[in-house]
Backbone as JSON Lines, residues from 0, in Angstrom:
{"i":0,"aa":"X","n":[15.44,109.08,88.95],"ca":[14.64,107.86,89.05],"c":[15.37,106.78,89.85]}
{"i":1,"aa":"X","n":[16.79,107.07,90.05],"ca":[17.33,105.75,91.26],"c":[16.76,105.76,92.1]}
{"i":2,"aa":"X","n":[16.65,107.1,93.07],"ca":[15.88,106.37,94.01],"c":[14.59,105.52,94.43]}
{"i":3,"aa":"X","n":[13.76,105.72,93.29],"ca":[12.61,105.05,93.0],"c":[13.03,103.32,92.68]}
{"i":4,"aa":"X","n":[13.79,103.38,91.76],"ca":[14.39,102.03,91.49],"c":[14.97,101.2,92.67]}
{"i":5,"aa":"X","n":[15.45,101.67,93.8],"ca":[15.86,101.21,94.62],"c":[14.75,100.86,95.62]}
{"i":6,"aa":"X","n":[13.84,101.73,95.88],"ca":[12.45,101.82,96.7],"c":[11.93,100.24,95.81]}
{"i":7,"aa":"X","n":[12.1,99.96,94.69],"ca":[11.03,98.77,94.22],"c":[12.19,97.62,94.44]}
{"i":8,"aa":"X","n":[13.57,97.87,94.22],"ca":[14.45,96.85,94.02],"c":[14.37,96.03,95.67]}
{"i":9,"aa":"X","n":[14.43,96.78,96.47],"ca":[13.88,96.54,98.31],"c":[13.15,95.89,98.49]}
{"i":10,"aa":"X","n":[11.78,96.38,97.62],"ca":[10.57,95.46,97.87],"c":[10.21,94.06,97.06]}
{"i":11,"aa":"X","n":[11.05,93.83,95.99],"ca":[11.54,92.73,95.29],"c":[12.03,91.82,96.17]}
{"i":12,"aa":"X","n":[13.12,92.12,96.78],"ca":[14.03,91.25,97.26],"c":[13.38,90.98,98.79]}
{"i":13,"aa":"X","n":[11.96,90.97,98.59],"ca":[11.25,90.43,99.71],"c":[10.94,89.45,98.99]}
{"i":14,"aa":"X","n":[10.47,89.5,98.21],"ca":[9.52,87.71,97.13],"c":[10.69,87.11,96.49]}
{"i":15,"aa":"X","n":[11.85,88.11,95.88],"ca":[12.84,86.9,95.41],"c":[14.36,87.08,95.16]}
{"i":16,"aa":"X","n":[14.64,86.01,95.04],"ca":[16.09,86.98,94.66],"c":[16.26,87.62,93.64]}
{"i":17,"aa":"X","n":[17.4,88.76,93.26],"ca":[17.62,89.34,92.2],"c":[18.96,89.09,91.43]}
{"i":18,"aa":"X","n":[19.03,88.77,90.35],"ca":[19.94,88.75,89.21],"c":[20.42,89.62,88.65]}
{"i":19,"aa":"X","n":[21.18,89.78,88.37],"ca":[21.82,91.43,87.84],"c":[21.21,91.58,86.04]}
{"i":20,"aa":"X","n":[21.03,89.85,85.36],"ca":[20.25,90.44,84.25],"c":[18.53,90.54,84.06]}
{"i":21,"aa":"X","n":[18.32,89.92,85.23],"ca":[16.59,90.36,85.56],"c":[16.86,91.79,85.98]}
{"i":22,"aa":"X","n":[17.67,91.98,86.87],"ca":[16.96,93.73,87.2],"c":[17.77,94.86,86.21]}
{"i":23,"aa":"X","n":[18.86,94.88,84.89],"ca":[19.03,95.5,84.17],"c":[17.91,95.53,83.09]}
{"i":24,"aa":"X","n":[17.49,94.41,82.6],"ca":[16.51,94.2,81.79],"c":[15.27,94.6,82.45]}
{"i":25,"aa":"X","n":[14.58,94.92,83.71],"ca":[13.35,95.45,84.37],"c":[13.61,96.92,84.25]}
{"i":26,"aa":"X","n":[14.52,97.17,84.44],"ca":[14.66,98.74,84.37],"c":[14.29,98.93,83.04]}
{"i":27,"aa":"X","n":[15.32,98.78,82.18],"ca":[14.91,99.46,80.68],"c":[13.21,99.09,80.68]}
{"i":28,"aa":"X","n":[12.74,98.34,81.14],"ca":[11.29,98.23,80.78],"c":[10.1,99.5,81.58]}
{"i":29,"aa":"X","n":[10.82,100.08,82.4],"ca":[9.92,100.44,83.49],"c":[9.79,102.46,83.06]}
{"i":30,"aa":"X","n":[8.87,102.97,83.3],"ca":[8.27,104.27,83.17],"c":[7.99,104.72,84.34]}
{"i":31,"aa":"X","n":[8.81,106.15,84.96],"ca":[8.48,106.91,85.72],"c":[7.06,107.51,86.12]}
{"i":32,"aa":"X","n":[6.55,107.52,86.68],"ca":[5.15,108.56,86.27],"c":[4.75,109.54,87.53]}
{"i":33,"aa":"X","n":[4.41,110.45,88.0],"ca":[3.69,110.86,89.19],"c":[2.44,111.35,88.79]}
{"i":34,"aa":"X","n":[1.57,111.01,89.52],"ca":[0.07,111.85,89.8],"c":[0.01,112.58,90.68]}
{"i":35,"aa":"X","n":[-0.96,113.46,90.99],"ca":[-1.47,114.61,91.54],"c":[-3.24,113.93,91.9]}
{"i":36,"aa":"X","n":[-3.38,114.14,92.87],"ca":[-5.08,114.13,93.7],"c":[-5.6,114.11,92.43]}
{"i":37,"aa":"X","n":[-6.49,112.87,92.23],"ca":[-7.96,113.05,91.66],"c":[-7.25,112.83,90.13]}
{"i":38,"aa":"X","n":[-6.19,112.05,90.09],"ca":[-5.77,112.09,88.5],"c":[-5.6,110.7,88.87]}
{"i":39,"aa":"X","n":[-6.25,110.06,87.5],"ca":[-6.45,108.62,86.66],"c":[-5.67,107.88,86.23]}
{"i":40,"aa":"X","n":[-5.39,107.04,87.07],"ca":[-4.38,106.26,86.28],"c":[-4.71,105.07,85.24]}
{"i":41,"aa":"X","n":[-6.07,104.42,85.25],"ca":[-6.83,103.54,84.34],"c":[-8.36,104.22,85.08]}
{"i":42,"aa":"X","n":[-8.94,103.82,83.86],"ca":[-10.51,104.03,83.97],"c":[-11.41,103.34,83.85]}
{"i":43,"aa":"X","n":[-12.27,103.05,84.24],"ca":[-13.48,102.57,84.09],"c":[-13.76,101.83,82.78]}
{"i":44,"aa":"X","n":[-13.73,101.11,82.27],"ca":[-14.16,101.01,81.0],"c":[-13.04,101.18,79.64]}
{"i":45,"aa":"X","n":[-11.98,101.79,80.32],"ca":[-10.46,102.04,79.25],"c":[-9.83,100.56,79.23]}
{"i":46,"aa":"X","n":[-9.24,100.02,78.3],"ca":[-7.97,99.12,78.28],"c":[-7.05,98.7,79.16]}
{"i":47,"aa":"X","n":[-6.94,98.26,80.36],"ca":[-6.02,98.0,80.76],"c":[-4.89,97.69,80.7]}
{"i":48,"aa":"X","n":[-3.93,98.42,80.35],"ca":[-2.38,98.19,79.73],"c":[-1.46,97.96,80.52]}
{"i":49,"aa":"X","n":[-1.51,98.9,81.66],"ca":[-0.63,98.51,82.29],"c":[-0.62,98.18,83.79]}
{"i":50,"aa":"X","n":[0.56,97.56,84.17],"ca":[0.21,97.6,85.97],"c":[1.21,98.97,86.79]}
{"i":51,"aa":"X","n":[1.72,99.12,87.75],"ca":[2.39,99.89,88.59],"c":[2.77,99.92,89.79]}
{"i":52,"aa":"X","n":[3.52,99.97,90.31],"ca":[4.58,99.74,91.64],"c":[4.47,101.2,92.41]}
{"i":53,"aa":"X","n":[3.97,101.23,93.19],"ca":[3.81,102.71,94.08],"c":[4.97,102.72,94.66]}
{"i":54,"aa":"X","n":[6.02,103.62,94.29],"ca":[6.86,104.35,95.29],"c":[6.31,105.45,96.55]}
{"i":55,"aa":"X","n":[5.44,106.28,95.84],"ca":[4.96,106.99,97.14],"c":[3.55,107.43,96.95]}
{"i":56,"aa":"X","n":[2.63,107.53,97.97],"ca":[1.34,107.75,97.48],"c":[-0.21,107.0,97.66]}
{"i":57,"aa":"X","n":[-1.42,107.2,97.6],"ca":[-2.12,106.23,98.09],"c":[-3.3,106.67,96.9]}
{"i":58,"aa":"X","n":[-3.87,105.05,96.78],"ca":[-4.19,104.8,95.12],"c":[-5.98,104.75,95.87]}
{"i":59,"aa":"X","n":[-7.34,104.68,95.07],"ca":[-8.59,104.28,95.41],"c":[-9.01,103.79,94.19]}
{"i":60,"aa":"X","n":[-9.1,102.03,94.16],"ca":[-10.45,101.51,92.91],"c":[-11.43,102.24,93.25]}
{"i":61,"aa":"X","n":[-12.36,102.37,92.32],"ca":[-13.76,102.78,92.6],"c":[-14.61,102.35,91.57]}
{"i":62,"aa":"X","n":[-15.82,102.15,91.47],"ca":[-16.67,101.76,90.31],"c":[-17.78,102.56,90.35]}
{"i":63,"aa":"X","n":[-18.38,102.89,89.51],"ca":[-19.52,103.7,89.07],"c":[-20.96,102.83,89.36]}
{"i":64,"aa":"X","n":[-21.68,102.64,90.15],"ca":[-22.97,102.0,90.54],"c":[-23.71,103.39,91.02]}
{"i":65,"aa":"X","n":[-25.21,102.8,90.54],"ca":[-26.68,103.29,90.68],"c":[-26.04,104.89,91.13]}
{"i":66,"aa":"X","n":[-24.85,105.56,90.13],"ca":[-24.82,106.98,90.18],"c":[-24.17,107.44,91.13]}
{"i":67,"aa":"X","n":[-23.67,106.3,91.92],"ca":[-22.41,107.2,92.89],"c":[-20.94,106.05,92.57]}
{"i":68,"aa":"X","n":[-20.3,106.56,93.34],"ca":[-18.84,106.18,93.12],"c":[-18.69,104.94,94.66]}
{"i":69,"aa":"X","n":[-18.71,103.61,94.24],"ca":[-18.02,102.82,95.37],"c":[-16.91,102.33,95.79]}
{"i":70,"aa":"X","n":[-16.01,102.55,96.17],"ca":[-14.58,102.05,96.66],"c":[-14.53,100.94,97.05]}
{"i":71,"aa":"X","n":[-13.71,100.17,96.39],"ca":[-13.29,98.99,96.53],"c":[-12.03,98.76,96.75]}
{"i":72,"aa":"X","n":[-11.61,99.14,97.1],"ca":[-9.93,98.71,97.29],"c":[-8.74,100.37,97.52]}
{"i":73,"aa":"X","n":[-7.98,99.88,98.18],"ca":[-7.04,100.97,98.48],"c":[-5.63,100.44,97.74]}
{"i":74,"aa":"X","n":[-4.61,101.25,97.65],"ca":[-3.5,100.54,97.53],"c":[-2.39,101.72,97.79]}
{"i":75,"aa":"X","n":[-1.29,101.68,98.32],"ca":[-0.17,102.55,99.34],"c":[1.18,102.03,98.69]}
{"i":76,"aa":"X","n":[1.88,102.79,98.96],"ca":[3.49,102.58,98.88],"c":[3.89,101.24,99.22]}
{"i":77,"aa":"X","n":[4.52,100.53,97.99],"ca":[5.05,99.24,98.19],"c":[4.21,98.03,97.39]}
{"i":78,"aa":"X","n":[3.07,98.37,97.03],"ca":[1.84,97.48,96.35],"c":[2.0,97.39,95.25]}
{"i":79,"aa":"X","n":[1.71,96.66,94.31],"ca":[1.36,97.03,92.8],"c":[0.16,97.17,92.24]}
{"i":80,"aa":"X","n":[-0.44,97.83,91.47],"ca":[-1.42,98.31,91.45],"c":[-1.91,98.42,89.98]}
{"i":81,"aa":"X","n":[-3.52,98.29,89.6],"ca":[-3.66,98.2,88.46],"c":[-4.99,97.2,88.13]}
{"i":82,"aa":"X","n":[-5.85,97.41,87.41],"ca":[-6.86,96.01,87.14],"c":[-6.41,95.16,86.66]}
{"i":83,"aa":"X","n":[-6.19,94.14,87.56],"ca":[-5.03,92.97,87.61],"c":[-5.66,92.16,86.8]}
{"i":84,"aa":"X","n":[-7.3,91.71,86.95],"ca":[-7.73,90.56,86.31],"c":[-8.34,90.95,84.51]}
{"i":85,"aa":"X","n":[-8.27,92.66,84.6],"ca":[-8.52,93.02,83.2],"c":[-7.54,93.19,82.58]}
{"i":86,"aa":"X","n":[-5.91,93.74,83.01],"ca":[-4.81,93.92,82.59],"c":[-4.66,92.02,82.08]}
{"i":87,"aa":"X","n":[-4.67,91.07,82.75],"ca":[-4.38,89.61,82.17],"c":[-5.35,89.39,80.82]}
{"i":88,"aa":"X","n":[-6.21,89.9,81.47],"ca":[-7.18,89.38,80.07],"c":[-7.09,90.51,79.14]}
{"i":89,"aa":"X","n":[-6.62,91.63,78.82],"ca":[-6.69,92.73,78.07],"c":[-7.62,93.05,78.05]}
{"i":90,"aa":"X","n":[-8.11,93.6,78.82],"ca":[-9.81,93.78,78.31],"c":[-9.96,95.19,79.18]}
{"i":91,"aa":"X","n":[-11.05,95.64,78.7],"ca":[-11.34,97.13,79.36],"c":[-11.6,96.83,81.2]}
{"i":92,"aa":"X","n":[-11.56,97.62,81.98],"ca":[-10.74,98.09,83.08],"c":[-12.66,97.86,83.92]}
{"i":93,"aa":"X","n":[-12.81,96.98,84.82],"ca":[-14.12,96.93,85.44],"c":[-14.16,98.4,86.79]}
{"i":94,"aa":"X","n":[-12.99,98.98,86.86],"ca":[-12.71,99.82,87.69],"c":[-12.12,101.35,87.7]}
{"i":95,"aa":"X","n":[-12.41,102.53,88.17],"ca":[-10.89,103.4,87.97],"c":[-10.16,103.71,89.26]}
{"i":96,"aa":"X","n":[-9.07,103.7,88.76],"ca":[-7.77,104.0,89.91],"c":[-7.15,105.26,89.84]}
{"i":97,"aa":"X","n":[-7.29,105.93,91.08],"ca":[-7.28,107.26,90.7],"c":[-6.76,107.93,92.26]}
{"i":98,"aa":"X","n":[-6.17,108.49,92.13],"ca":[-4.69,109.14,93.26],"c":[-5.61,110.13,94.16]}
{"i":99,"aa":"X","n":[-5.53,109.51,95.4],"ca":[-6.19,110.24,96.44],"c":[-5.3,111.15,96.82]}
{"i":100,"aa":"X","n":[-3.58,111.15,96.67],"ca":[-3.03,112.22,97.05],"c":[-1.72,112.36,96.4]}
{"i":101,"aa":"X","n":[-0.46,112.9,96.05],"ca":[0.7,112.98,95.58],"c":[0.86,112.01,95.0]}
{"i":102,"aa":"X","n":[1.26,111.15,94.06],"ca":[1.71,109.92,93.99],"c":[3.14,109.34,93.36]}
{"i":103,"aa":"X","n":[3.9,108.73,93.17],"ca":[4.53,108.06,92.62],"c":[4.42,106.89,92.26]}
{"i":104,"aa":"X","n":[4.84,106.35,91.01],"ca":[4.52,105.16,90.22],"c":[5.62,104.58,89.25]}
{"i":105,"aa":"X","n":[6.39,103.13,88.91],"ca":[7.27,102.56,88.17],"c":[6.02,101.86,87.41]}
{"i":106,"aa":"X","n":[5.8,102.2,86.2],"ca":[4.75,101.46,85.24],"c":[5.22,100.46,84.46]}
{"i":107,"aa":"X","n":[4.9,99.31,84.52],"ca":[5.17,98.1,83.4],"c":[4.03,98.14,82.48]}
{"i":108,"aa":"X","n":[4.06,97.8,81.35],"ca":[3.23,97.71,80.5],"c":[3.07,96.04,80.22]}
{"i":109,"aa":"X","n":[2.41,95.59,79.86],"ca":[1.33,94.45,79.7],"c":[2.61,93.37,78.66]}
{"i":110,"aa":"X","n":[2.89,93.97,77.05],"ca":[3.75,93.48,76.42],"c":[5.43,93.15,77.18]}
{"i":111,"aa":"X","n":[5.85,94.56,78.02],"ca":[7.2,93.84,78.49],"c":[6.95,93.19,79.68]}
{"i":112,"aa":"X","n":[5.65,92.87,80.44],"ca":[5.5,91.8,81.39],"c":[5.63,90.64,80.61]}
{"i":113,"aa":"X","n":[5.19,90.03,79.44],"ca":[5.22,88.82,79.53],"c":[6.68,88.88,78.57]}
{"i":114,"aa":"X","n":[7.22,89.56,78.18],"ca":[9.0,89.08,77.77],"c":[9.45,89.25,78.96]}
{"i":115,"aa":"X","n":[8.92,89.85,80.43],"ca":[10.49,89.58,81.33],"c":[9.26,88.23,81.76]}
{"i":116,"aa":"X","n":[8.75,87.42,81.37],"ca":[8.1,86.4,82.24],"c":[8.88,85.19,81.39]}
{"i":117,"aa":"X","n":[8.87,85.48,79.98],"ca":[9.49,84.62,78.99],"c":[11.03,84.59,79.06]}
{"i":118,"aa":"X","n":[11.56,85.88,79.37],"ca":[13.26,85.57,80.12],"c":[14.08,85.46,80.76]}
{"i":119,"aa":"X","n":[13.11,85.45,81.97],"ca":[13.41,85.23,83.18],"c":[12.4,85.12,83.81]}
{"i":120,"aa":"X","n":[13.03,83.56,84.39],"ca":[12.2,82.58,85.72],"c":[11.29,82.9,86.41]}
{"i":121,"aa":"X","n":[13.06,83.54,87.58],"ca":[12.64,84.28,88.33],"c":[11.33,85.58,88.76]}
{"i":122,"aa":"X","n":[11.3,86.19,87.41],"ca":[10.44,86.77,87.38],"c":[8.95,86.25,87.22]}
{"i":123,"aa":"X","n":[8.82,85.35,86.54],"ca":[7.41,84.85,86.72],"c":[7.38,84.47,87.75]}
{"i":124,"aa":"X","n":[8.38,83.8,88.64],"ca":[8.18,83.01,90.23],"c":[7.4,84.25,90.69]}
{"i":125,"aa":"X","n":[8.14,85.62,90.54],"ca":[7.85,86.86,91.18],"c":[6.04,87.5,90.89]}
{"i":126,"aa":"X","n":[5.55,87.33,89.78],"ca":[4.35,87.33,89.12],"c":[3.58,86.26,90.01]}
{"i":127,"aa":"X","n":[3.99,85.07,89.89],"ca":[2.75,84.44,90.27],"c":[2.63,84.4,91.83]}
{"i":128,"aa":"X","n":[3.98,85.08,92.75],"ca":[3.67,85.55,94.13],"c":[3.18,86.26,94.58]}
{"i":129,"aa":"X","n":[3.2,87.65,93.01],"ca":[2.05,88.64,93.68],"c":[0.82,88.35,93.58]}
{"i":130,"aa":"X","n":[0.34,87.09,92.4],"ca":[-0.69,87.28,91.99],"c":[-1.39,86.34,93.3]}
{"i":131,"aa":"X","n":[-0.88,85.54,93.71],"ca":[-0.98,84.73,95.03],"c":[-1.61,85.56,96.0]}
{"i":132,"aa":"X","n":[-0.65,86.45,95.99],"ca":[-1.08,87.45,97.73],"c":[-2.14,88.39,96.98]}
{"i":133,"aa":"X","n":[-2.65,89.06,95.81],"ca":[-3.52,89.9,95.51],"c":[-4.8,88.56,95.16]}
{"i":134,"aa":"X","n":[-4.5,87.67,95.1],"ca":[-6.18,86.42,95.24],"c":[-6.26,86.69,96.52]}
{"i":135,"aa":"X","n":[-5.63,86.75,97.85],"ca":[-5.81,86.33,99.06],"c":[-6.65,87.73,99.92]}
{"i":136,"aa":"X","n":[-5.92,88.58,99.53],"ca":[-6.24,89.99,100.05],"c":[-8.07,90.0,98.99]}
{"i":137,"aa":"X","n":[-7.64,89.85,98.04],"ca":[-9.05,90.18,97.34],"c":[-10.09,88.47,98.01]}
{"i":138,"aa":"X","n":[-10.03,87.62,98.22],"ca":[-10.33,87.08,98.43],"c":[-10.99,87.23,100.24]}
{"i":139,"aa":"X","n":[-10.21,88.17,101.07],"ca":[-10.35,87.94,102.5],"c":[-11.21,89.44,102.05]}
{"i":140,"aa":"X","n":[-11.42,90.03,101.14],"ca":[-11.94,91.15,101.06],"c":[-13.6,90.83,100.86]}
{"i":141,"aa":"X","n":[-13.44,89.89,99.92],"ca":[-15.06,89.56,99.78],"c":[-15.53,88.83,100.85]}
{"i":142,"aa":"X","n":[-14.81,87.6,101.88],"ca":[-15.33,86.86,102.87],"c":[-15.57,88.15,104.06]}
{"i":143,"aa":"X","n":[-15.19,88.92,104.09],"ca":[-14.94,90.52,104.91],"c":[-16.85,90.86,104.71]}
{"i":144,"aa":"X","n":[-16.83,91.3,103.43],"ca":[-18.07,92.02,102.98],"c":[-19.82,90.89,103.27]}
{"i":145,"aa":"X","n":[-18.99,89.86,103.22],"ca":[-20.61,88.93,103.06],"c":[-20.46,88.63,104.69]}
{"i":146,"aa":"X","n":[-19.42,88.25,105.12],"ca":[-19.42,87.49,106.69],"c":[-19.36,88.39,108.04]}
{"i":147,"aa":"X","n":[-19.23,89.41,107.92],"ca":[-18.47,90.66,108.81],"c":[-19.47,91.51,108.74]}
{"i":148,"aa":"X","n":[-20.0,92.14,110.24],"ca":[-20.72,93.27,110.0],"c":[-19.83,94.39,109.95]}
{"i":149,"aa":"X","n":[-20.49,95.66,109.57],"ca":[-19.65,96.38,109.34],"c":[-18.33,97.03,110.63]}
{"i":150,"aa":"X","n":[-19.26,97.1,111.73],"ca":[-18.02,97.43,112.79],"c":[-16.68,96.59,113.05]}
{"i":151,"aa":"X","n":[-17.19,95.17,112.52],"ca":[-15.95,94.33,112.76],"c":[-14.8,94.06,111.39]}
{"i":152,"aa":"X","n":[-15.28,95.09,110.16],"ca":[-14.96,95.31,108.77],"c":[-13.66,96.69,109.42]}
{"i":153,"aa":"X","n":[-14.8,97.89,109.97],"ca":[-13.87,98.42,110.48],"c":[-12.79,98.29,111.32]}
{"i":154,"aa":"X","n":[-13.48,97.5,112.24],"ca":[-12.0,97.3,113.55],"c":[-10.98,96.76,112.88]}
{"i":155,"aa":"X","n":[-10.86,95.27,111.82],"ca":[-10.45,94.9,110.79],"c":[-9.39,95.85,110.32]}
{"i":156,"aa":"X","n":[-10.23,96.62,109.66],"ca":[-9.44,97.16,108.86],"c":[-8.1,98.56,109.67]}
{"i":157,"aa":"X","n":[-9.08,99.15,110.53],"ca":[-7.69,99.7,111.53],"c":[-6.54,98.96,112.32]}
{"i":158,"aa":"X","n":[-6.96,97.92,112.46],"ca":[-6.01,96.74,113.25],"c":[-4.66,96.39,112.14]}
{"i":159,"aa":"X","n":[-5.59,96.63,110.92],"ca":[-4.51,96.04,109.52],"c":[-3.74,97.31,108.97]}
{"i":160,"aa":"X","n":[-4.04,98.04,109.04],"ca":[-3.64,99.38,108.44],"c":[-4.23,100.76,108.8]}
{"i":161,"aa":"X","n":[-3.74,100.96,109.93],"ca":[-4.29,101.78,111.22],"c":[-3.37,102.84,110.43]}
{"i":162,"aa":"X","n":[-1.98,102.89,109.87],"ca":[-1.45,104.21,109.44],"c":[-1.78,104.42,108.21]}
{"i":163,"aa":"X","n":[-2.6,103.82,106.9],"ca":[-3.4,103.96,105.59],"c":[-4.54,104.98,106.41]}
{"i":164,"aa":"X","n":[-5.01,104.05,107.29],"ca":[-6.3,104.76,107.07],"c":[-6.68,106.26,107.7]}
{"i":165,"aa":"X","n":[-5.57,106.43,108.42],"ca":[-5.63,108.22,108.54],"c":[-5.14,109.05,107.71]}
{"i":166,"aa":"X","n":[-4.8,108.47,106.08],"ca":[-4.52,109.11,105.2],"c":[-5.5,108.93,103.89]}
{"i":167,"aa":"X","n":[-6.67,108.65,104.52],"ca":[-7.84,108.04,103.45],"c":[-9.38,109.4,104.05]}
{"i":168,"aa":"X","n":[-9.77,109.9,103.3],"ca":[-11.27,110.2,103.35],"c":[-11.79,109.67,103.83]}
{"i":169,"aa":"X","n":[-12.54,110.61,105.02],"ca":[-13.75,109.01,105.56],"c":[-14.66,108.78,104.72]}
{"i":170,"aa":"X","n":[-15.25,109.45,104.16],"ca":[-16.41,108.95,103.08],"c":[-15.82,107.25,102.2]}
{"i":171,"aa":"X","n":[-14.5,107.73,101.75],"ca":[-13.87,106.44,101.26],"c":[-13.76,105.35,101.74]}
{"i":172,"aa":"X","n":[-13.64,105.5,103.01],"ca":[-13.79,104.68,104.27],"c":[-14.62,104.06,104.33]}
{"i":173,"aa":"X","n":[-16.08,104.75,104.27],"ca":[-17.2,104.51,104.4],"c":[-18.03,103.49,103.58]}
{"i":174,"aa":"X","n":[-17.49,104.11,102.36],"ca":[-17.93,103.25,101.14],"c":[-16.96,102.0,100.85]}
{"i":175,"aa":"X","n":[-15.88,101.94,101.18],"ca":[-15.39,100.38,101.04],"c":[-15.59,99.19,102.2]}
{"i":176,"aa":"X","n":[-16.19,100.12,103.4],"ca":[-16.63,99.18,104.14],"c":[-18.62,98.97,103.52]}
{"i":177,"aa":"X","n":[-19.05,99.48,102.94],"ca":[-20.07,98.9,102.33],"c":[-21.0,99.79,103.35]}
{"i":178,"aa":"X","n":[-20.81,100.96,103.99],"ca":[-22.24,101.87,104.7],"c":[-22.0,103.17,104.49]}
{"i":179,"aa":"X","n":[-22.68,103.82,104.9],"ca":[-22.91,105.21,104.44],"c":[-22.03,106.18,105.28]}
{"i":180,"aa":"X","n":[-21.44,107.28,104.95],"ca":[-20.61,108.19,105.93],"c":[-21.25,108.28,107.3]}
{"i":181,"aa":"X","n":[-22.38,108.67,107.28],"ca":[-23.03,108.85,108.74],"c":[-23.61,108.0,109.94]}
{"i":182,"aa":"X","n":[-22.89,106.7,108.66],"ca":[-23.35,105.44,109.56],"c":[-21.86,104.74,110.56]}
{"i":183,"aa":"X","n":[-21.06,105.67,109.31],"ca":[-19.42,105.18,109.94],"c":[-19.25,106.61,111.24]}
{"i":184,"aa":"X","n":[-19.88,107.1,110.99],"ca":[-19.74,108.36,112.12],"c":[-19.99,108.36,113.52]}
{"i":185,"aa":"X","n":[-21.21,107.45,113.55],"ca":[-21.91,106.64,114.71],"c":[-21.47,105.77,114.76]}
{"i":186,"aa":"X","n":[-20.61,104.75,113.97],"ca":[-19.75,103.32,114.26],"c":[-19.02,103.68,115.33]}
{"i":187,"aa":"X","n":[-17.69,105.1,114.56],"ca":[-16.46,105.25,115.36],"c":[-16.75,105.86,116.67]}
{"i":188,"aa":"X","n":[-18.14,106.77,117.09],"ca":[-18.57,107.12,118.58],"c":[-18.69,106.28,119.21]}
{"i":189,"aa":"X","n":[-19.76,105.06,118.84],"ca":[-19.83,104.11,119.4],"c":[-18.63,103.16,119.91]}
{"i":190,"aa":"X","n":[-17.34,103.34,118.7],"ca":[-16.45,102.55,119.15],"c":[-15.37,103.55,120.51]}
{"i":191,"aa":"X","n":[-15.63,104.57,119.87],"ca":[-14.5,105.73,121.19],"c":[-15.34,105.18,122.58]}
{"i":192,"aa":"X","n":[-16.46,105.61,122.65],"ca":[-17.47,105.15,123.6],"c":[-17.16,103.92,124.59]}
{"i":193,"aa":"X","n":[-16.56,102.73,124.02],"ca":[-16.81,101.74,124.32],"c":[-15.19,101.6,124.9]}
{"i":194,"aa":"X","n":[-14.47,102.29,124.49],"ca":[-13.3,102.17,124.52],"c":[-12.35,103.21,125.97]}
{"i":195,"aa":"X","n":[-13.45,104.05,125.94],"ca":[-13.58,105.09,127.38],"c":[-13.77,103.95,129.0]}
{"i":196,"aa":"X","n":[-14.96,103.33,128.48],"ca":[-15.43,102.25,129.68],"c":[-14.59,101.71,129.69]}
C-alpha cells in the first residue's frame, strides 16, 4: 500500500502542505480497496459513508431515470470520489459509482473525516479546497448542460480531457453529454468532416 500512499501524498501536496502528524494520523485512517469493471462502489439509494482517492482507474456516476442509466460525471486517477453532497449530509446516495475499468481506491470513511477535520487545520483547509473545486467543476457542469449545445459540450469536453475520454464508452459519452449514442456518432463525423476542410 506505499505506493498508493505516496500516489495520494503527491497529490496532497498540491492543495497543502503536509505535517508529519496530519499524514501519520491519515494513514491509520485510510482503507485499501480495488475494483474490477462494473463493481459498486456506493449505490443508488445506499448510505453514503464514505469518500475515496483514486490511485488508478476510471470511476462513472450514473442515476437510474425513466429506465435507463444516465451518466453524470466521470472521475480518473488523482480525484476524490464519492456522493459528496449525500456523504455530508449522511443520507442515502442520489447516485451509483461504479468502475468502468481496473480500479484503485484509498477510502476515508465519513466518522474519521471529521476527527482529522477536528485535529488538524490543515486538513479541513484541505476539505474545504476540494470541496471548492468539486462546486466549480459541478457547477461549470450544469452551466455546460443548459447553455452549450451538445457539439460544443463535446469539443469541451475533449479539449479538457482528451486522454479520459478515450478510455470511456461512447455510449457513456453520449449520455453525459445529454444525447443519444447515434446522435454522438454523427456529432464526431461531422466534427472529423469539418476538420479534413
Amino acid at each position: 500500500m506505499q505506493e498508493q500512499l505516496d500516489i495520494l501524498r503527491m497529490s496532497m501536496l498540491q492543495w497543502i502542505p503536509l505535517d508529519e502528524a496530519l499524514w501519520t494520523d491519515l494513514q491509520q485512517r485510510l482503507q485499501y480497496r480495488t475494483y474490477q469493471k462494473r463493481d459498486v462502489l456506493v449505490a443508488e439509494g445506499q448510505l453514503s459513508r464514505e469518500i475515496a482517492f483514486v490511485v488508478r482507474g476510471g470511476f462513472r456516476y450514473h442515476k437510474a431515470m425513466d429506465g435507463e442509466e444516465v451518466t453524470t460525471y466521470f472521475s480518473f486517477e488523482n480525484d476524490w470520489i464519492g456522493a459528496y453532497a449525500d456523504f455530508v449530509r449522511q443520507s442515502p446516495s442520489e447516485v451509483t459509482i461504479e468502475a468502468m475499468e481496473t480500479g484503485e481506491v484509498l477510502v476515508l470513511g465519513y466518522n474519521d473525516m471529521q476527527a482529522m477535520y477536528q485535529r488538524h487545520p490543515l486538513f479541513e483547509r484541505f476539505g474545504r479546497l476540494i470541496a471548492e473545486h468539486l462546486l466549480t467543476c459541478f457547477g461549470d457542469r450544469m452551466a455546460s448542460l443548459l447553455l452549450k449545445t451538445p457539439e460544443e459540450r463535446y469539443e469541451k469536453t475533449l479539449a479538457d480531457n482528451r486522454h479520459y475520454v478515450e478510455r470511456v464508452p461512447q455510449h457513456y459519452i453520449a449520455s453525459y453529454l445529454g444525447i443519444r449514442p447515434e446522435s454522438l456518432s454523427r456529432l464526431r463525423n461531422r466534427m472529423m468532416r469539418k476538420a479534413v476542410l
